[in-house]
C-alpha positions as a Markdown table, in Angstrom:
| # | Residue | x | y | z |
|---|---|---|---|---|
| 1 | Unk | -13.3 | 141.0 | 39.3 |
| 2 | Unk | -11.4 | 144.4 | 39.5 |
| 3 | Unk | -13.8 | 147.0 | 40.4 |
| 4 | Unk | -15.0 | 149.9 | 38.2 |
| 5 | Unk | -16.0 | 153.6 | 38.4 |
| 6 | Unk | -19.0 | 153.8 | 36.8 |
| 7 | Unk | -20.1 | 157.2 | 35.5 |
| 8 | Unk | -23.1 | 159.0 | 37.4 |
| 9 | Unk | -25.8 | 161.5 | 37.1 |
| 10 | Unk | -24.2 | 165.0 | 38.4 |
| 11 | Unk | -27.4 | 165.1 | 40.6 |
| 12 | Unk | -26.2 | 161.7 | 42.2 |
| 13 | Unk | -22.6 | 162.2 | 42.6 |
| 14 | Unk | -22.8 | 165.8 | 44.3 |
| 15 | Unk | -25.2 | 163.8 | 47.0 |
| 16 | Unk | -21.5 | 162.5 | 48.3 |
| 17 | Unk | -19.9 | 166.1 | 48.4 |
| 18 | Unk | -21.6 | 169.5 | 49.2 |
| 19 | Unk | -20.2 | 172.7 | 47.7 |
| 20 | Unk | -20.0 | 175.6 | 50.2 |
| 21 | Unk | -20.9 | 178.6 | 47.5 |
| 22 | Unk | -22.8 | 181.9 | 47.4 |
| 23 | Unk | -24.6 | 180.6 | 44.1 |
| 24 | Unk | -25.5 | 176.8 | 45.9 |
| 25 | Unk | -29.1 | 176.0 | 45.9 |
| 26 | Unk | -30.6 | 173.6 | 47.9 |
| 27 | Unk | -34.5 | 172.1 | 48.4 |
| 28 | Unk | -36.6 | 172.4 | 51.0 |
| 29 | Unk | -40.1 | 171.1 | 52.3 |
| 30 | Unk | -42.2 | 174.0 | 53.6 |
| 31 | Unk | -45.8 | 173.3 | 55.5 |
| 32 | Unk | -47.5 | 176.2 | 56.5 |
| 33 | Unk | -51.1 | 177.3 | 57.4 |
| 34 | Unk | -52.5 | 176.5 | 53.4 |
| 35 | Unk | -51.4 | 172.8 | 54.5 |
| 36 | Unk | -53.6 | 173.2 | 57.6 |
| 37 | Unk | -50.7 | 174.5 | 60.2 |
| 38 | Unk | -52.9 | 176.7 | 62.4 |
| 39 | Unk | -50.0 | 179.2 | 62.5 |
| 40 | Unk | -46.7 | 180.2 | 60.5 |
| 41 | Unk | -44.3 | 180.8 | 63.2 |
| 42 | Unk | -43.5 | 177.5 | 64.8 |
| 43 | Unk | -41.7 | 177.7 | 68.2 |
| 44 | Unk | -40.8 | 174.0 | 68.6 |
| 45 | Unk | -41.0 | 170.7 | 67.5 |
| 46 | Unk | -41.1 | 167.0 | 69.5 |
| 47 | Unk | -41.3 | 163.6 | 67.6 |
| 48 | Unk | -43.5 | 161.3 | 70.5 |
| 49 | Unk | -43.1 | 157.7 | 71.1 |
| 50 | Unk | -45.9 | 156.8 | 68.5 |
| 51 | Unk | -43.7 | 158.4 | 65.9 |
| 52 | Unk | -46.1 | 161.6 | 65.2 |
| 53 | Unk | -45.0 | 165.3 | 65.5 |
| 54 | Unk | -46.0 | 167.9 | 67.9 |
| 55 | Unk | -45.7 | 171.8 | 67.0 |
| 56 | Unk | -45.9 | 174.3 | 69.4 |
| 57 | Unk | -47.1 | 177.8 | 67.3 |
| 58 | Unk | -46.9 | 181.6 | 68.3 |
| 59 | Unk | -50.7 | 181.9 | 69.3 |
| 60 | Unk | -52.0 | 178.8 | 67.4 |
| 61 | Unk | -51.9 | 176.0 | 70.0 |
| 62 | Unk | -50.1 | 172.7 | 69.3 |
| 63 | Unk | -50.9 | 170.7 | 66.2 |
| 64 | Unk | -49.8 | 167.0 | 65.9 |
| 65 | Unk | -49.0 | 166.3 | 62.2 |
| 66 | Unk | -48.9 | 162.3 | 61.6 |
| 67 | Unk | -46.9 | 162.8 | 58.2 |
| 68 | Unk | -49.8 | 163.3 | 56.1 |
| 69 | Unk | -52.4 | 166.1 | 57.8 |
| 70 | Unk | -52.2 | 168.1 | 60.8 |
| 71 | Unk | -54.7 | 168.2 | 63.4 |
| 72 | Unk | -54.7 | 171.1 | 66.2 |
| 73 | Unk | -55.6 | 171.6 | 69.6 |
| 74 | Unk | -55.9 | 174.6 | 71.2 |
| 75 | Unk | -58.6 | 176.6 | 73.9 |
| 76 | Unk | -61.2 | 174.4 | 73.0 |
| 77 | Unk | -59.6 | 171.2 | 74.0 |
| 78 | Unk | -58.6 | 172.3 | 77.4 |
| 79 | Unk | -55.8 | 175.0 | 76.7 |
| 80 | Unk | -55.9 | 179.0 | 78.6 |
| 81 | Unk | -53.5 | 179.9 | 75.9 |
| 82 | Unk | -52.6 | 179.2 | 72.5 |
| 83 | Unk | -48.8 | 180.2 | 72.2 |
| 84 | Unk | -47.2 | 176.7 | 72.9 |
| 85 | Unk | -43.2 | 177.1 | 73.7 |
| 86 | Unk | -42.3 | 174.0 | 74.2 |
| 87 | Unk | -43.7 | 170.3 | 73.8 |
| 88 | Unk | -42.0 | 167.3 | 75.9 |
| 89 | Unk | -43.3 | 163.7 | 76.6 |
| 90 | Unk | -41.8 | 162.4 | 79.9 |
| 91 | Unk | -41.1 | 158.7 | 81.0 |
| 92 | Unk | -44.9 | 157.6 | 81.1 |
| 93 | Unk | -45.2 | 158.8 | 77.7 |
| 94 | Unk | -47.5 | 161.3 | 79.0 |
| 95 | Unk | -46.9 | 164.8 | 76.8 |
| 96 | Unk | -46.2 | 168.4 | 78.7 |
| 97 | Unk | -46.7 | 172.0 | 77.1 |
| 98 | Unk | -45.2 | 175.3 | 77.9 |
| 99 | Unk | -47.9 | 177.8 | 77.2 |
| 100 | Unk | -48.1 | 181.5 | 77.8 |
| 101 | Unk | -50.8 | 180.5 | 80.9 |
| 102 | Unk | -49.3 | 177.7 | 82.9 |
| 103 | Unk | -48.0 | 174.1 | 82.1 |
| 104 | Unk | -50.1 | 171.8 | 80.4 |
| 105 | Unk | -50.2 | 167.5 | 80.1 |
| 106 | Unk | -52.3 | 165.3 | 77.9 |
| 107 | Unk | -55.1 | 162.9 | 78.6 |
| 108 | Unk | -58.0 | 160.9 | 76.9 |
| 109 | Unk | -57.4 | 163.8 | 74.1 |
| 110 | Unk | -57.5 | 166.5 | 75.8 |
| 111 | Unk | -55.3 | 169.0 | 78.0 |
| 112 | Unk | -55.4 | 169.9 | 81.5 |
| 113 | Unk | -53.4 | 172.1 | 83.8 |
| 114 | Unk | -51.3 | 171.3 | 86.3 |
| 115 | Unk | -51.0 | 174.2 | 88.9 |
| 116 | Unk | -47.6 | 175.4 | 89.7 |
| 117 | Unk | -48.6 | 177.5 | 92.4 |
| 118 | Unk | -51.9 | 177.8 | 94.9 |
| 119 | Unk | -52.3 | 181.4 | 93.8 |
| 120 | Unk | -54.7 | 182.3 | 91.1 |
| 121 | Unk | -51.9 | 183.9 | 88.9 |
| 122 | Unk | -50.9 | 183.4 | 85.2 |
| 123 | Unk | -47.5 | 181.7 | 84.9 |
| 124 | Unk | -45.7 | 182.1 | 81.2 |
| 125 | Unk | -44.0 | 178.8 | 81.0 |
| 126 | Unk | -41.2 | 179.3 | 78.5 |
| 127 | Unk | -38.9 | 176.0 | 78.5 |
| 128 | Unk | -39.9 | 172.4 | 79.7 |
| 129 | Unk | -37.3 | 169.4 | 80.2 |
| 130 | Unk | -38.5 | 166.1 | 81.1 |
| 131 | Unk | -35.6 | 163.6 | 83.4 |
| 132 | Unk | -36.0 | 160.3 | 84.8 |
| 133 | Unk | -39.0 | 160.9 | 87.6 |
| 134 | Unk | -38.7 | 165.3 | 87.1 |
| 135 | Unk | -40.0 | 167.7 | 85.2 |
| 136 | Unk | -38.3 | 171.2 | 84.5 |
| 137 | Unk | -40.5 | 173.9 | 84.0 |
| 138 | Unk | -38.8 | 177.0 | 83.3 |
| 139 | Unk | -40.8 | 180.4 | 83.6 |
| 140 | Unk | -40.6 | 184.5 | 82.7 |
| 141 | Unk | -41.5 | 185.2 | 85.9 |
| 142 | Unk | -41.3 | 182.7 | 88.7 |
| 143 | Unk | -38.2 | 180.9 | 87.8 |
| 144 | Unk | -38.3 | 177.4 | 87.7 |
| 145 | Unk | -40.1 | 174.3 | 88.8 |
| 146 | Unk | -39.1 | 170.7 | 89.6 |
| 147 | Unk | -42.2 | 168.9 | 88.8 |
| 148 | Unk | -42.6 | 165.0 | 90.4 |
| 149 | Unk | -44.1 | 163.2 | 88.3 |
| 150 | Unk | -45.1 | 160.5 | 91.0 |
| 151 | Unk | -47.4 | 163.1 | 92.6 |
| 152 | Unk | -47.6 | 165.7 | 90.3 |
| 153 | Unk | -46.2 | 168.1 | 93.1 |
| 154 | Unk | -43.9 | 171.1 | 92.1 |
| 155 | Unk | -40.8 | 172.4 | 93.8 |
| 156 | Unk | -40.2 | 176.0 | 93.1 |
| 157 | Unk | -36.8 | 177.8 | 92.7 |
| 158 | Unk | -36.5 | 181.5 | 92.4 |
| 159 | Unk | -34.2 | 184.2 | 93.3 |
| 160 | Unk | -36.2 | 184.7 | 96.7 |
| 161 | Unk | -35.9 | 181.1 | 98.1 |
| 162 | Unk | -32.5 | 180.1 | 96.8 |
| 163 | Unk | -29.5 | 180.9 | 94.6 |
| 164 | Unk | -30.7 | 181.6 | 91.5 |
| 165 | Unk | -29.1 | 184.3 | 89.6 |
| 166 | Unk | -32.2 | 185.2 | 87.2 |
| 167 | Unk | -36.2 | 184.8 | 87.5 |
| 168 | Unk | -36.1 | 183.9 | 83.5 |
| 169 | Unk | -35.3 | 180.5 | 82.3 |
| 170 | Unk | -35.3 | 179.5 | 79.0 |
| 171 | Unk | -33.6 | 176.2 | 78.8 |
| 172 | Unk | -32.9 | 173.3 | 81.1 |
| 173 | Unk | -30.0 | 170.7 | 79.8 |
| 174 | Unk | -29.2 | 167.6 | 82.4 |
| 175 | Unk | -25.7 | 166.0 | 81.9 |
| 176 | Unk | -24.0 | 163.0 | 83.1 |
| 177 | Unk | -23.6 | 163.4 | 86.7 |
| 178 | Unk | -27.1 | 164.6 | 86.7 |
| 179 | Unk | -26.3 | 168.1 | 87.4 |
| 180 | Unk | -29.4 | 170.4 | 85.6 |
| 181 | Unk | -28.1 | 173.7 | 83.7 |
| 182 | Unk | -29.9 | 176.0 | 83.3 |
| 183 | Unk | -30.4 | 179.5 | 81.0 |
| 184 | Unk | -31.0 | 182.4 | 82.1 |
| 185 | Unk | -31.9 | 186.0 | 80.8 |
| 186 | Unk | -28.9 | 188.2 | 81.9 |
| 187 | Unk | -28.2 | 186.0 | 84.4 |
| 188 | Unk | -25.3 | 183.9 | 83.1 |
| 189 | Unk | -25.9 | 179.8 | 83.5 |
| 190 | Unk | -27.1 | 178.3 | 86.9 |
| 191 | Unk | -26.7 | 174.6 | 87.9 |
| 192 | Unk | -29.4 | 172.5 | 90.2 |
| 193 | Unk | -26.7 | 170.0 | 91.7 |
| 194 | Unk | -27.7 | 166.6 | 92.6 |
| 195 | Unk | -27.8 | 167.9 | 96.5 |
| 196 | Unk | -30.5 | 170.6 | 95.2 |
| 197 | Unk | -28.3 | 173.0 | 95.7 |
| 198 | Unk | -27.7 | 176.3 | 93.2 |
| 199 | Unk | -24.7 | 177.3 | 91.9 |
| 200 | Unk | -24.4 | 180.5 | 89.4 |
| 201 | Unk | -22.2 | 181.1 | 86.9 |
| 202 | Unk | -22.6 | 184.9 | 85.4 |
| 203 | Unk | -19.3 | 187.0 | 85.7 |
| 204 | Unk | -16.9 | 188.3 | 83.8 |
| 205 | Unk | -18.0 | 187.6 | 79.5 |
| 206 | Unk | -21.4 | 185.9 | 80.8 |
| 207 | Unk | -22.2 | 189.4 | 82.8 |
| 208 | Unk | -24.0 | 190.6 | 80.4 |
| 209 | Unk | -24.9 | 187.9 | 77.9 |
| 210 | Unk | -28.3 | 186.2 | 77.6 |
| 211 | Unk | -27.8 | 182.5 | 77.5 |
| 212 | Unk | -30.9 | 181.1 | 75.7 |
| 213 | Unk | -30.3 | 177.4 | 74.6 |
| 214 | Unk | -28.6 | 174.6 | 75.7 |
| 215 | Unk | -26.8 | 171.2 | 74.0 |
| 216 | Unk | -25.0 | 168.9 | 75.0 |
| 217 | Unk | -21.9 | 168.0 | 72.9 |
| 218 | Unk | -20.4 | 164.6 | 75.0 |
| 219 | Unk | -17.5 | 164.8 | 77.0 |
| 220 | Unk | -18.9 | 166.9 | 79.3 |
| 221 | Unk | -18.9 | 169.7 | 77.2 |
| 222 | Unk | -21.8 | 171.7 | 76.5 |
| 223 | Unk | -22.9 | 174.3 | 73.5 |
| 224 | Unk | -24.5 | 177.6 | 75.1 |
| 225 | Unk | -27.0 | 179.4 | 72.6 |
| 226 | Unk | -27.1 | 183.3 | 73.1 |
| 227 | Unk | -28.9 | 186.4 | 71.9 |
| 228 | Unk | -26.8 | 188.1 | 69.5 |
| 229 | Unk | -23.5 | 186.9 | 70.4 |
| 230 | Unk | -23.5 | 183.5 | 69.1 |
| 231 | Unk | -22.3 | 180.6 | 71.0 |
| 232 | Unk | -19.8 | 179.1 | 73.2 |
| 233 | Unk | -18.7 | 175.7 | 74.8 |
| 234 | Unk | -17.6 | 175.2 | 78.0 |
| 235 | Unk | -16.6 | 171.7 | 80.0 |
| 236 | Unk | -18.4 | 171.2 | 83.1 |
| 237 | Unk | -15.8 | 169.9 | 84.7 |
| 238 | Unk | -14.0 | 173.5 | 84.6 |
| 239 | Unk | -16.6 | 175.8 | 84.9 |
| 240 | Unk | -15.2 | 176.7 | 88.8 |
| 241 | Unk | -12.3 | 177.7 | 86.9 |
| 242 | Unk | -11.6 | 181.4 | 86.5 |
| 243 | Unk | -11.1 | 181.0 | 83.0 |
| 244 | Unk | -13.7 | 178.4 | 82.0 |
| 245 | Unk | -14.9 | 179.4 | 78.5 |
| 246 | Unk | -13.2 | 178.1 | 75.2 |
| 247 | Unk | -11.1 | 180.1 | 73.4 |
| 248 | Unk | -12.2 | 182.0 | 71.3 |
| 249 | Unk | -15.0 | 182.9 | 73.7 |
| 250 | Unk | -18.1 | 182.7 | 71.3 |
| 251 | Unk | -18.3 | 181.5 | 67.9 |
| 252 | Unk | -21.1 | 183.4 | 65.2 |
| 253 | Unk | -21.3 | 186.4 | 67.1 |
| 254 | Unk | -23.9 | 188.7 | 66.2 |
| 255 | Unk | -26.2 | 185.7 | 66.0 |
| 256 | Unk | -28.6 | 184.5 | 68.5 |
| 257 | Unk | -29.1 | 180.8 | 68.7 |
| 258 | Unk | -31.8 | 178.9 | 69.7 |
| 259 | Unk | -31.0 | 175.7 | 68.8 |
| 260 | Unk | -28.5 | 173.1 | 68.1 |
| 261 | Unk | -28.5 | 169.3 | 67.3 |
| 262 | Unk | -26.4 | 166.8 | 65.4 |
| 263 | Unk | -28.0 | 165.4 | 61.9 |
| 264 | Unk | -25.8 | 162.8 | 60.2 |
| 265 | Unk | -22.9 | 163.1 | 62.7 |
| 266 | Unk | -23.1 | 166.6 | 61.9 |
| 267 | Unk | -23.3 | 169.9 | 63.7 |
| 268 | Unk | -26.7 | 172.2 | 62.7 |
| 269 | Unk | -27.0 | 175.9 | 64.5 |
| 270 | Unk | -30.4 | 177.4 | 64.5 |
| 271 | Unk | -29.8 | 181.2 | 64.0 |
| 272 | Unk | -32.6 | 183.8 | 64.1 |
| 273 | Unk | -31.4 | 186.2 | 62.3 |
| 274 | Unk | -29.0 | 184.2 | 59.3 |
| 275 | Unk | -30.3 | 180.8 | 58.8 |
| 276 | Unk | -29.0 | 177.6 | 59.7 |
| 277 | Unk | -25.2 | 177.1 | 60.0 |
| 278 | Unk | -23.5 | 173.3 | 59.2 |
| 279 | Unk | -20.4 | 173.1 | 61.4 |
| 280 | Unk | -17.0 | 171.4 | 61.7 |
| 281 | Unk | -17.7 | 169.5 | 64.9 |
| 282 | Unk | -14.2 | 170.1 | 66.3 |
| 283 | Unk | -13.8 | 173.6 | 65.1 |
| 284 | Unk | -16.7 | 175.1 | 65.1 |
| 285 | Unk | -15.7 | 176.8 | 61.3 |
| 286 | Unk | -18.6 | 176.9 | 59.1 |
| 287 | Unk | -19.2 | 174.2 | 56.0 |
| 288 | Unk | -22.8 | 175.2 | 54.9 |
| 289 | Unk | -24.7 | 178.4 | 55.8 |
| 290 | Unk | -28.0 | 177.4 | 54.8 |
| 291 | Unk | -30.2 | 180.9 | 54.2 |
| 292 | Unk | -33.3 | 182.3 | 52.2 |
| 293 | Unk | -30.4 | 183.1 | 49.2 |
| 294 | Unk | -29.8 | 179.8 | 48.5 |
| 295 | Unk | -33.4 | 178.3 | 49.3 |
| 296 | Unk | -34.5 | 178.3 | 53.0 |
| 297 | Unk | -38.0 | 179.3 | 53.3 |
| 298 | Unk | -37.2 | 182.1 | 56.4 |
| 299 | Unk | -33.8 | 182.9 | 58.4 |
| 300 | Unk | -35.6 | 183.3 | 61.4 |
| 301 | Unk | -35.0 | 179.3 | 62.8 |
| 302 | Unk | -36.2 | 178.5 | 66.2 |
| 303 | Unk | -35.5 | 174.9 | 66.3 |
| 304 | Unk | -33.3 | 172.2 | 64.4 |
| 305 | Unk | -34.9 | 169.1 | 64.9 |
| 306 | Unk | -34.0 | 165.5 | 63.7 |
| 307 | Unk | -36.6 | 162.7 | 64.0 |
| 308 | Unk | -36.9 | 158.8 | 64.1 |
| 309 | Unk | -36.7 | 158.5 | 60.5 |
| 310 | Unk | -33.8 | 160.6 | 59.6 |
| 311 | Unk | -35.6 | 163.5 | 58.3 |
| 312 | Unk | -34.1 | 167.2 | 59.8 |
| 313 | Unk | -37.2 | 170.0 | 60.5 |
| 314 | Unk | -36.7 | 173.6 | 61.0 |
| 315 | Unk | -39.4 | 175.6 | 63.0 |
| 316 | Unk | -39.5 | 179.1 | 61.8 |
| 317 | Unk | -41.3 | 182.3 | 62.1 |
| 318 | Unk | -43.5 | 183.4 | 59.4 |
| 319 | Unk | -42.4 | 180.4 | 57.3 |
| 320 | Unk | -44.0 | 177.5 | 59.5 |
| 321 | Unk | -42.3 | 173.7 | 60.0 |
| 322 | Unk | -39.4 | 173.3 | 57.3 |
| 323 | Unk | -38.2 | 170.0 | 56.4 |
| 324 | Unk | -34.7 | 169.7 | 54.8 |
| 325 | Unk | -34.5 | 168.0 | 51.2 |
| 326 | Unk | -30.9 | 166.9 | 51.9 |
| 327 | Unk | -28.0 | 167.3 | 49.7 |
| 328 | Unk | -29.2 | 165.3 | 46.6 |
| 329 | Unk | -30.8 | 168.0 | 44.8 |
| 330 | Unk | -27.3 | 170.7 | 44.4 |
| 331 | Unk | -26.5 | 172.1 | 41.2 |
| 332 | Unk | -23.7 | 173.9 | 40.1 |
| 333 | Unk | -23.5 | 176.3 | 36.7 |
| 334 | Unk | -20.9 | 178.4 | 35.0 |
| 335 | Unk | -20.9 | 180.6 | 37.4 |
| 336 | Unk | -19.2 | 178.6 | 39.8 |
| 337 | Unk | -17.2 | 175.0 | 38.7 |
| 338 | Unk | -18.3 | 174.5 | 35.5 |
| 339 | Unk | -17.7 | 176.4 | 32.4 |
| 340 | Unk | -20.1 | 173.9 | 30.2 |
| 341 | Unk | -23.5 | 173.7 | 31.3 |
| 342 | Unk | -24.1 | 170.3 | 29.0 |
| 343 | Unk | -22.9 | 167.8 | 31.6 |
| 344 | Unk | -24.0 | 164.2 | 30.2 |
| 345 | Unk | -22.2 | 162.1 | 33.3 |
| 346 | Unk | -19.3 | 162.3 | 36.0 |
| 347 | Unk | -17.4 | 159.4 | 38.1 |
| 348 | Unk | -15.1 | 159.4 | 40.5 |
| 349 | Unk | -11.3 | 159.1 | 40.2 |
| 350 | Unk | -10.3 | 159.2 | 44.0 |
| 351 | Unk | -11.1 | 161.0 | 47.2 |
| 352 | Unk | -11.2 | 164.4 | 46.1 |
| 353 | Unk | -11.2 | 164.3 | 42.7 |
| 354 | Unk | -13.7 | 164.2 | 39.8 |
| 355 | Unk | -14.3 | 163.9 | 36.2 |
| 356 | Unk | -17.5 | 165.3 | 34.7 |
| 357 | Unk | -18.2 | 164.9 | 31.1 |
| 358 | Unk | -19.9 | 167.7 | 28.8 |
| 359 | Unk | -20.4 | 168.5 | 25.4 |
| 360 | Unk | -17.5 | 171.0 | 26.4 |
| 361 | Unk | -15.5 | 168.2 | 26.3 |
| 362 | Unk | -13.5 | 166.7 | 30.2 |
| 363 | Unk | -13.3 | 168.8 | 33.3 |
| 364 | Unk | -11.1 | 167.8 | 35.9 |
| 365 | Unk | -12.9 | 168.5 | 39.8 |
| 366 | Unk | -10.2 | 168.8 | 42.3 |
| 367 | Unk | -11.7 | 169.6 | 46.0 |
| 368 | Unk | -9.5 | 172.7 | 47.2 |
| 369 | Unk | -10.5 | 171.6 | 50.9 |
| 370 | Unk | -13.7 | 171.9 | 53.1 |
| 371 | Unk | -16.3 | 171.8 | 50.2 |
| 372 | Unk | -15.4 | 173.9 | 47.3 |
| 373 | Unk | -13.8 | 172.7 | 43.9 |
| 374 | Unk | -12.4 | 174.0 | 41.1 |
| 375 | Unk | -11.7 | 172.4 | 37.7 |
| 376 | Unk | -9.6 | 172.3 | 34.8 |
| 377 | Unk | -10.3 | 171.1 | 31.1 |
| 378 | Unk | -8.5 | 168.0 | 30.1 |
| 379 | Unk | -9.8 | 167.0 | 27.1 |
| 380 | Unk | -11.9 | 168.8 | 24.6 |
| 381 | Unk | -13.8 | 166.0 | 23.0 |
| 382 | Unk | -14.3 | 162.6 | 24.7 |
| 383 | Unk | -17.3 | 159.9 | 25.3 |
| 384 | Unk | -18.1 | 158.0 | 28.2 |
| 385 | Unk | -18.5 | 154.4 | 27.9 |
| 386 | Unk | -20.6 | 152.8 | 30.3 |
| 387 | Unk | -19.7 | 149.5 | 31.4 |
């Protein structure tokens, strides 16, 4: 039996093809502190082996939401300080936090510290990154710590004792020869080889940029977040090369990123200042800039985060955790394709073009490339039969 387009709700079809447009609206989930988030500015977010969600909040502790209420834990249940950078759960299942006084791990519901250092000083823990039998813990002040998690004994690294470049670290990324990169605050990128020893990366563009987030790409190539000038990819298997960065050097300049993760086989950058950027995975070109014009709750976006059950959460500031709606709710008006606002149905006549029915009469949808269309009339008066 030969097969037949059948027409389709404009809602439904548009799910299969987004429109990259100034007017485009799209939906979004937004849980702040009326829906019993402790706090509105979310730092981070980590999906645990038992499925539930962990937010770490800008002076309200951490709060675990189980997809229907959130409950939060903070000085009371063992914490020194509320703001909660990052959350990890390492290979025992056993969950870590970055706080703004020391490093923190769960047990029989509640938190305890594990001391970095024998001196009774307050460590700011900013960035946590949990790998095979280690535990990164990066810090504002002492630089970083290799945490067994055997013995529970830490390793320090700072400028003093070896060859780190920066006392900051805000990001730890381990690839696949188990070399562990690492972000620094005006001190370019650093890399803990498997020998322990350091090696620093932070002349000529990198001199004065601060590298803030880390991702890993495949291929040995890895995305490097900065403040203000965007990002940029290098290959670890070139970095000793003079001329290691990509060219161009950094893509959304002005922008400083803070995270980025693939949703869908797709590329998401989490800006702070514009939003959330979709990308072309190869190009790095813009498809979607997702901002508060076109329905995101807050351009300040700490975190992209995809769980277990294909959902994609933003932590922001101001606007607390952000779920995205997907693409099945876009509508277009006569602003933009359509010059007839009474669409009735639409099918599909082949890979990039449409035909949407209206009390207008026929338009004709022809994709121009990317994720725009334009249209043309092709009929004033015509009806649909559905078959």
């Amino acid at each position: 039996m030969r097969k037949i387009n059948k027409p389709l709700f404009i809602g439904l079809a548009f799910l299969l093809s987004y429109a990259f447009c100034s007017a485009q609206k799209f939906s979004f989930y937004k849980y702040n502190v009326e829906n019993g988030l402790p706090q509105s500015t979310v730092f981070d977010i980590f999906q645990d082996h038992n499925g539930y969600l962990w937010l770490g909040t800008d002076g309200g502790g951490v709060t675990q939401y189980n997809g229907h209420f959130f409950k939060t834990y903070n000085k009371k249940d063992g914490l020194a300080g509320n703001v909660v950078r990052k959350v990890v759960e390492d290979k025992n299942n056993t969950l870590w936090l970055a706080t703004n006084n020391g490093l923190y791990y769960f047990e029989n519901d509640k938190f305890k510290e594990l001391k970095l250092l024998n001196e009774k000083v307050s460590i700011y823990v900013m960035s946590l990154k949990a790998h095979k039998n280690k535990l990164y813990v990066g810090t504002t002040e002492q630089g970083f710590f290799e945490v067994d998690l055997d013995s529970k004994k830490p390793k320090q690294y700072s400028p003093q004792n070896s060859n780190l470049s920066n006392k900051f670290i805000l990001d730890f990324l381990v690839d696949e020869d188990e070399n562990v990169w690492i972000t620094t605050v005006n001190g370019g990128i650093n890399c803990l080889k498997p020998n322990k020893e350091i090696s620093s990366y932070n002349d000529g563009l990198l001199s004065d940029v601060a590298c803030v987030s880390l991702f890993n790409l495949g291929n040995n190539n890895i995305l490097c977040g900065t403040r203000f000038s965007g990002f940029f990819v290098f290959n670890t298997k070139d970095i000793d090369k003079k001329d290691f960065l990509q060219n161009p050097p950094f893509y959304l300049s002005g922008n400083s990123i803070w995270s980025a993760n693939m949703y869908q086989n797709q590329l998401y950058i989490a800006s702070q200042e514009n939003g959330v950027f979709l990308l072309d995975k190869k190009t790095f070109e813009p498809l979607v800039h997702f901002n508060k014009e076109n329905g995101l709750p807050s351009n300040q976006i700490y975190k992209v985060y995809p769980d277990n059950q294909d959902n994609l959460w933003l932590a922001t500031s101001g606007s607390g955790l952000v779920k995205f709606a997907g693409f099945s709710f876009l509508s277009f008006d006569k602003s933009q394709i359509i010059t007839s606002s009474g669409i009735s149905c639409i099918t599909k006549i082949s890979d990039n073009k449409y035909w949407a029915g209206s009390s207008d009469g026929v338009f004709e949808l022809t994709s121009k490339g990317g994720y725009s269309f334009e249209n043309s009339k092709i009929q004033r008066h015509c009806h649909f039969v559905h078959l």
